[in-house]
Backbone as a chain_set.jsonl record, in Angstrom:
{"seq": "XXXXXXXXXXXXXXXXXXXXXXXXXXXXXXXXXXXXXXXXXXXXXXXXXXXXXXXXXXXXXXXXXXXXXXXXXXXXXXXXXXXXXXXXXXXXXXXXXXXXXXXXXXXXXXXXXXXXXX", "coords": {"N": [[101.253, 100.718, 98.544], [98.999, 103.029, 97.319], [98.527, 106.458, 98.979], [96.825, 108.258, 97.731], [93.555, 109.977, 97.496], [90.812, 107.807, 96.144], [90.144, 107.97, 92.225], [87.622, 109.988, 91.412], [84.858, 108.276, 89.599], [83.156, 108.695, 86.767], [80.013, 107.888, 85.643], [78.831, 108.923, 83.23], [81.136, 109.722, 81.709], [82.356, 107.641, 80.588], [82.52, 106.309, 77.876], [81.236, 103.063, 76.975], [80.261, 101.75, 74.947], [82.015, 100.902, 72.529], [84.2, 99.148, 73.55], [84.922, 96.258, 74.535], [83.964, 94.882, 77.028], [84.391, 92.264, 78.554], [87.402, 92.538, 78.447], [88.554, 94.084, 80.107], [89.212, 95.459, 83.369], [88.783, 94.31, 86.359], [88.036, 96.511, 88.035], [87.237, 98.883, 86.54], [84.771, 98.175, 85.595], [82.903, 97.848, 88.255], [82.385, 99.389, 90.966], [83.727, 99.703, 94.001], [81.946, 98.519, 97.039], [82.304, 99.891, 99.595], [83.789, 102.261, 98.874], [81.694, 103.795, 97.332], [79.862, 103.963, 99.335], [81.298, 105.541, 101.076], [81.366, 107.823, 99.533], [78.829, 108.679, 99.248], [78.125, 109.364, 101.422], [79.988, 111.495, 102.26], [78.245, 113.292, 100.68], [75.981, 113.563, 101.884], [76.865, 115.321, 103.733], [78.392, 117.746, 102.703], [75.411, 118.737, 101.953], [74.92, 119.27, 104.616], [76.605, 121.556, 104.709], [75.757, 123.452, 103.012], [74.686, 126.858, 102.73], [72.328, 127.408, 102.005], [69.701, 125.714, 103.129], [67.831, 125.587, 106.003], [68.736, 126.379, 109.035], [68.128, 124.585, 111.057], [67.662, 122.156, 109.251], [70.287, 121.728, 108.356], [71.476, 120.444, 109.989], [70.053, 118.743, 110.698], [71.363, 117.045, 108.459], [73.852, 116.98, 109.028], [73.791, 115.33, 111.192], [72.558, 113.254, 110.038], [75.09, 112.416, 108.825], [77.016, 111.911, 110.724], [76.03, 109.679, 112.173], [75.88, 107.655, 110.004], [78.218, 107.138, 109.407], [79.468, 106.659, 111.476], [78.185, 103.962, 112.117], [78.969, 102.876, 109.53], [82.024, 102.77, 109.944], [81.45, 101.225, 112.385], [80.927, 98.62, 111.286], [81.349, 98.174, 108.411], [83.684, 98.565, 108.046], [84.975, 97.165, 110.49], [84.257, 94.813, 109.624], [86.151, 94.179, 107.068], [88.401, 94.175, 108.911], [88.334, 92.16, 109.95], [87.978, 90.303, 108.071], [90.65, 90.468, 107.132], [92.522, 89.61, 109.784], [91.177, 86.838, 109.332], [92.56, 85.969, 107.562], [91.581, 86.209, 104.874], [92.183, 86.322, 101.001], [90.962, 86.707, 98.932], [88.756, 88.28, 96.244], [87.053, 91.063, 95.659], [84.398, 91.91, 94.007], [84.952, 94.438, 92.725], [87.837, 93.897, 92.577], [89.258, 94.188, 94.485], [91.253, 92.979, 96.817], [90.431, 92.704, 100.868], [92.457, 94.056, 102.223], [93.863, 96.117, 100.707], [91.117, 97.361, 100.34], [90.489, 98.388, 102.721], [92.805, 99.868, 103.4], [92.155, 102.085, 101.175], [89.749, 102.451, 101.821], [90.591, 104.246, 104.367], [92.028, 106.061, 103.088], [90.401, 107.495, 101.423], [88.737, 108.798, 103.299], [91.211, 110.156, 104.35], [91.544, 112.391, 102.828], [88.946, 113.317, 102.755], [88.641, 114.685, 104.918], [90.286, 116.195, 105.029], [93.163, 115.606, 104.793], [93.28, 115.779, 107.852], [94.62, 113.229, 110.556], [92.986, 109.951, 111.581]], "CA": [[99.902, 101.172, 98.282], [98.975, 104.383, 97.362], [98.124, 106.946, 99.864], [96.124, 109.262, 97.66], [92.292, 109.526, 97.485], [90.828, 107.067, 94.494], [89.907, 108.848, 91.391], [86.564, 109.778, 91.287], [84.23, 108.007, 88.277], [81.393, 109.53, 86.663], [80.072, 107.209, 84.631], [78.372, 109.629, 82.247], [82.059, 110.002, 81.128], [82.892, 106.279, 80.317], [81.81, 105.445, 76.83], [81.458, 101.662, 76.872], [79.5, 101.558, 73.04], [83.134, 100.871, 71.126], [84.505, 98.492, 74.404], [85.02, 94.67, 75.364], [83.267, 94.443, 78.916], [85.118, 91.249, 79.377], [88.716, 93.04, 78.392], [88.405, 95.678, 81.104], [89.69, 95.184, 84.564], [87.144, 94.61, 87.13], [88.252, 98.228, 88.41], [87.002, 99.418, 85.655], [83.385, 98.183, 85.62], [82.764, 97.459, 89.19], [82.634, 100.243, 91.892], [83.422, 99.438, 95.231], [80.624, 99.294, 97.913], [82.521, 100.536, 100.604], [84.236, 103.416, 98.683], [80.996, 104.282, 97.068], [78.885, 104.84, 100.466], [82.211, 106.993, 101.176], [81.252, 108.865, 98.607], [77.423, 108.883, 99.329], [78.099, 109.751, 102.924], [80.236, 113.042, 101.719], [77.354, 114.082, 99.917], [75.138, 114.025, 102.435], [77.534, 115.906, 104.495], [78.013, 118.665, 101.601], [74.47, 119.178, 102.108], [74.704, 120.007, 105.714], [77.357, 122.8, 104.621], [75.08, 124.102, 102.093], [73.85, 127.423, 103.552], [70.365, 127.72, 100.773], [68.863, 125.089, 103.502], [67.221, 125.932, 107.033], [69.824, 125.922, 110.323], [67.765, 122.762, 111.361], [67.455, 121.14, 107.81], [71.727, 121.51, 107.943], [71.59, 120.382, 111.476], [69.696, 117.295, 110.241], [72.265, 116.152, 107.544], [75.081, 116.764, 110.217], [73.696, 113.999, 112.165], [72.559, 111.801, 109.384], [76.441, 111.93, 108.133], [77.131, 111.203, 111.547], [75.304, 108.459, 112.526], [76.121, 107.092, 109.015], [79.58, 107.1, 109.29], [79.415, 105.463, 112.657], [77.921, 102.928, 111.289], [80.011, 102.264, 108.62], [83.249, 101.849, 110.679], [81.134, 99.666, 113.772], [80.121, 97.458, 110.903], [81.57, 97.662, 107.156], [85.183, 98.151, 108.678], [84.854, 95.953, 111.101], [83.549, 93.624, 108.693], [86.879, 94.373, 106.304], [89.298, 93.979, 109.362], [87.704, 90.659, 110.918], [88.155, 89.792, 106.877], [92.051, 90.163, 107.275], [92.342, 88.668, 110.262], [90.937, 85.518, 109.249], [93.221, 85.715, 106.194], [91.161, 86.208, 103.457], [92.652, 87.491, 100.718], [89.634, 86.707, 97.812], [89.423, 89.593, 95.876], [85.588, 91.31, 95.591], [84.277, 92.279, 92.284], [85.76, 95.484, 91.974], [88.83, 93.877, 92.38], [90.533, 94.767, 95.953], [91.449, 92.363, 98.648], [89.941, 93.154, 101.849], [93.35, 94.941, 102.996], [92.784, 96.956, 99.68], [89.551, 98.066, 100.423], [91.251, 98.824, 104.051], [93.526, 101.097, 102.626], [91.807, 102.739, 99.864], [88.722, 103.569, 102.731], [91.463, 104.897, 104.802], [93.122, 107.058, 102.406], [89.59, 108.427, 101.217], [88.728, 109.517, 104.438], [92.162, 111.68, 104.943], [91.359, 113.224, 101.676], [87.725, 114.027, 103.574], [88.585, 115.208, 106.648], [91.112, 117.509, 104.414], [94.574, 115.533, 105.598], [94.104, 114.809, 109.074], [94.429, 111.704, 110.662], [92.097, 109.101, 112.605]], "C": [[99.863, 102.693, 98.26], [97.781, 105.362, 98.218], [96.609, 108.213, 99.309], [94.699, 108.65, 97.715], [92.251, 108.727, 95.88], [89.918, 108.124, 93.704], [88.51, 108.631, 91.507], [85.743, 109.747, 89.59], [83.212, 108.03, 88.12], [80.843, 108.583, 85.091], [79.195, 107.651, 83.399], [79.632, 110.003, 81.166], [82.922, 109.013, 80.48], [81.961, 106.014, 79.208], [82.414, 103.806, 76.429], [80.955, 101.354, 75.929], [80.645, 100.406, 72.443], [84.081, 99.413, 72.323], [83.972, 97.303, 74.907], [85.244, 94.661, 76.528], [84.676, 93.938, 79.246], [86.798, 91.333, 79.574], [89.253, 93.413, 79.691], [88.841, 94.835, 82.652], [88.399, 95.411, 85.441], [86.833, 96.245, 88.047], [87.239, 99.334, 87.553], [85.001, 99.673, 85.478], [82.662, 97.969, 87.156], [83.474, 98.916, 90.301], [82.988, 99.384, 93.364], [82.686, 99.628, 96.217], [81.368, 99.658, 99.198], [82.778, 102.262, 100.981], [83.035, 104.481, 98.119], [79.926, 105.078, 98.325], [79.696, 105.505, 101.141], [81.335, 108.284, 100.765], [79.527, 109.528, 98.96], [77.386, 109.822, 101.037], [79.006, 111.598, 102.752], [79.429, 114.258, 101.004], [76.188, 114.494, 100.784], [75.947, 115.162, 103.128], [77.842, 117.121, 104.194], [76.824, 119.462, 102.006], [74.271, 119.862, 103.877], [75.32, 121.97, 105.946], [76.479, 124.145, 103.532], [74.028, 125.207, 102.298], [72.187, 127.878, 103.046], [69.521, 126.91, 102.203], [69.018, 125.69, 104.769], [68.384, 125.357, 107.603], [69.643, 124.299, 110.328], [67.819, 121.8, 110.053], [69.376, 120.672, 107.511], [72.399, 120.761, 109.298], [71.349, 118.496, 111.203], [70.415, 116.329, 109.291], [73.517, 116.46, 108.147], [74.548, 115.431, 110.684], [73.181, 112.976, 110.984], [74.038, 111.239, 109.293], [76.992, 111.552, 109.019], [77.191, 109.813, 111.931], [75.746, 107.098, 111.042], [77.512, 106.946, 109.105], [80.386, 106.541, 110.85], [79.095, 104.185, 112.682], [78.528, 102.278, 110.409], [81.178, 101.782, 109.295], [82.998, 100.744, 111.957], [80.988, 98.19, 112.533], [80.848, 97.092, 109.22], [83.098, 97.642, 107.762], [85.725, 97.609, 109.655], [84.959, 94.657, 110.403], [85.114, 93.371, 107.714], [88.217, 93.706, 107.453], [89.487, 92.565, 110.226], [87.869, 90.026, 109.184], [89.925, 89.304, 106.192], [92.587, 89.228, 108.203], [92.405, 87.383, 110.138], [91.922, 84.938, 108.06], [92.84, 85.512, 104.75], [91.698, 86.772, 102.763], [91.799, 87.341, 98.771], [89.725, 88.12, 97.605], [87.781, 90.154, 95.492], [85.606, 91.876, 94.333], [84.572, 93.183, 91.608], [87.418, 95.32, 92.008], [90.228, 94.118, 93.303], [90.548, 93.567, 96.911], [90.87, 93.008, 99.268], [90.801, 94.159, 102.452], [93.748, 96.074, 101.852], [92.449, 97.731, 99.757], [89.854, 99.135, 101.834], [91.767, 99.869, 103.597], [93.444, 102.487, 102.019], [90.673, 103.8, 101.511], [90.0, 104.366, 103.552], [91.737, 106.299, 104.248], [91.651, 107.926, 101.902], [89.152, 109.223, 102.593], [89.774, 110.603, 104.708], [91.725, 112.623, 103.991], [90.144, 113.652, 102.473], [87.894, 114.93, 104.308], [90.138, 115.731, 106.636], [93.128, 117.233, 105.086], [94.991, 114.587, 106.946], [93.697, 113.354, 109.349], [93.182, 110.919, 111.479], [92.992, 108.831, 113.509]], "O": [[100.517, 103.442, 98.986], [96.565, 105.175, 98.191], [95.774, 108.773, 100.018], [94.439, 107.458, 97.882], [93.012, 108.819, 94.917], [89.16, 108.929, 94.247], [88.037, 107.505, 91.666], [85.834, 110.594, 88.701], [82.31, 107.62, 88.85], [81.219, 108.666, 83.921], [78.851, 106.787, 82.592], [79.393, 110.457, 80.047], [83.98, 109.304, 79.921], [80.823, 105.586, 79.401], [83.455, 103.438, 75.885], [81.178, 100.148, 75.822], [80.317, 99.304, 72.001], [84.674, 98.613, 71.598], [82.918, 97.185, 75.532], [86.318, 94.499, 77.109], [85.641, 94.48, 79.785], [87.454, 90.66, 80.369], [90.308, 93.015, 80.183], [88.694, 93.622, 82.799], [87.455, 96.198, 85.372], [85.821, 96.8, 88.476], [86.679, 100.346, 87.975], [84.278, 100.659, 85.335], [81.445, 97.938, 86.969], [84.644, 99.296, 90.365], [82.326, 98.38, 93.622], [82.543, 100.803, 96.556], [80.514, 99.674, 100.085], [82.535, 103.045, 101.899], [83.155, 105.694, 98.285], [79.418, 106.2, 98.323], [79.16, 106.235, 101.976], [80.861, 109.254, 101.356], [79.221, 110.718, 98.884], [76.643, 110.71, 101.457], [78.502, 112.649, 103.148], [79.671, 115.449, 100.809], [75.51, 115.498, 100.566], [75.351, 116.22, 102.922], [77.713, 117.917, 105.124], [76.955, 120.633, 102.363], [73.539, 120.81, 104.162], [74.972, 122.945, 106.612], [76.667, 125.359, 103.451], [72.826, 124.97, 102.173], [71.266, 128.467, 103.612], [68.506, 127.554, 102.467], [70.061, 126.311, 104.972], [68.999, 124.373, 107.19], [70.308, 123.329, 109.966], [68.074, 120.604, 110.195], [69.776, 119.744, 106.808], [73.599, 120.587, 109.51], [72.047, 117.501, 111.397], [70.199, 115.117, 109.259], [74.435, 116.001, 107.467], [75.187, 114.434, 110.35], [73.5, 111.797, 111.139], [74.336, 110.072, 109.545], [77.772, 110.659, 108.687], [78.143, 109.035, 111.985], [75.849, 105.886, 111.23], [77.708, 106.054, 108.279], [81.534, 106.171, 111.094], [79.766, 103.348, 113.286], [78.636, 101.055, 110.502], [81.433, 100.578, 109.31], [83.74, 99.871, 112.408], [80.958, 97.011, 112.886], [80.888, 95.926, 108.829], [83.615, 96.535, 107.907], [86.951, 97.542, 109.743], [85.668, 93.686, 110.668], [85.31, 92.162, 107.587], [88.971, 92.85, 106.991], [90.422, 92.109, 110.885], [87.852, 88.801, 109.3], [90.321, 88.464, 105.384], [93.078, 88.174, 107.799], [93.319, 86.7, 110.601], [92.022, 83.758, 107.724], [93.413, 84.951, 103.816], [92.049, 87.877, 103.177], [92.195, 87.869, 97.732], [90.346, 88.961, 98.256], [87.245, 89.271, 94.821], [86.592, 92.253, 93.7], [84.6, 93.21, 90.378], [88.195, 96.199, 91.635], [91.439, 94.196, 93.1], [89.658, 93.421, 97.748], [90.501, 94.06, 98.746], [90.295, 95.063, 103.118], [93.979, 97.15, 102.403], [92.934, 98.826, 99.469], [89.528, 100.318, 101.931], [91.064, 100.859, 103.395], [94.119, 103.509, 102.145], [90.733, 104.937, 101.979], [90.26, 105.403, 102.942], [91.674, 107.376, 104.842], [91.782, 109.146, 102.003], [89.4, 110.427, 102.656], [89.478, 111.708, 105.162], [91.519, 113.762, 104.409], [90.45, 114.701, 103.041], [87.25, 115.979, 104.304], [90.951, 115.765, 107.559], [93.957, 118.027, 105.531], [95.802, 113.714, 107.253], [92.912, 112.589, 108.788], [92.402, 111.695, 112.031], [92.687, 108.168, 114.501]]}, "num_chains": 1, "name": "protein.A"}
């Protein structure tokens, strides 16, 4: 499995006009919801660094990204590793196994948090 972060897709840059949906790998059309509220959770977090906004207003999207990202590992990676465990290995609509999805969140996170480890 590969360690790097997953490519990020902007789907203003995907012309699907000239393209057979049903061809396409479910990668392709199908985001992942784990890797996506990654992604949503970096953005808030962005915004805390963003010195245009008030101490407290950067103070306040510190602790959302917090609290959000506490959340996510008591409960979606939880949810992913209680999914191995049991031996599932069904594959969700973007196309990852659960140990996958494991992985992939993993590896976006080092890319976050610039390398280091958990």
């Amino acid at each position: 499995m590969s360690k790097e972060a997953p490519e990020k897709l902007n789907a203003a840059d995907v012309d699907f006009a000239d393209r057979d949906l049903a061809s396409l790998p479910a990668g392709e059309i199908f985001i992942n919801r784990e890797l996506s509220w990654l992604a949503f959770n970096q953005r808030v977090l962005e915004e805390s660094r963003d010195m245009a906004h008030p101490v407290l207003e950067r103070l306040r999207f510190l602790s959302i990204s917090a609290s959000n990202l506490d959340e996510f590992y008591s409960v979606r990676v939880a949810g992913l590793h209680a999914q191995i465990r049991a031996g599932v290995t069904g594959r969700s609509q973007d196309g990852l196994a659960p140990a996958e999805q494991l992985e992939r969140v993993h590896a976006a996170r080092r890319h976050a948090d610039g390398g280091a480890g958990r």
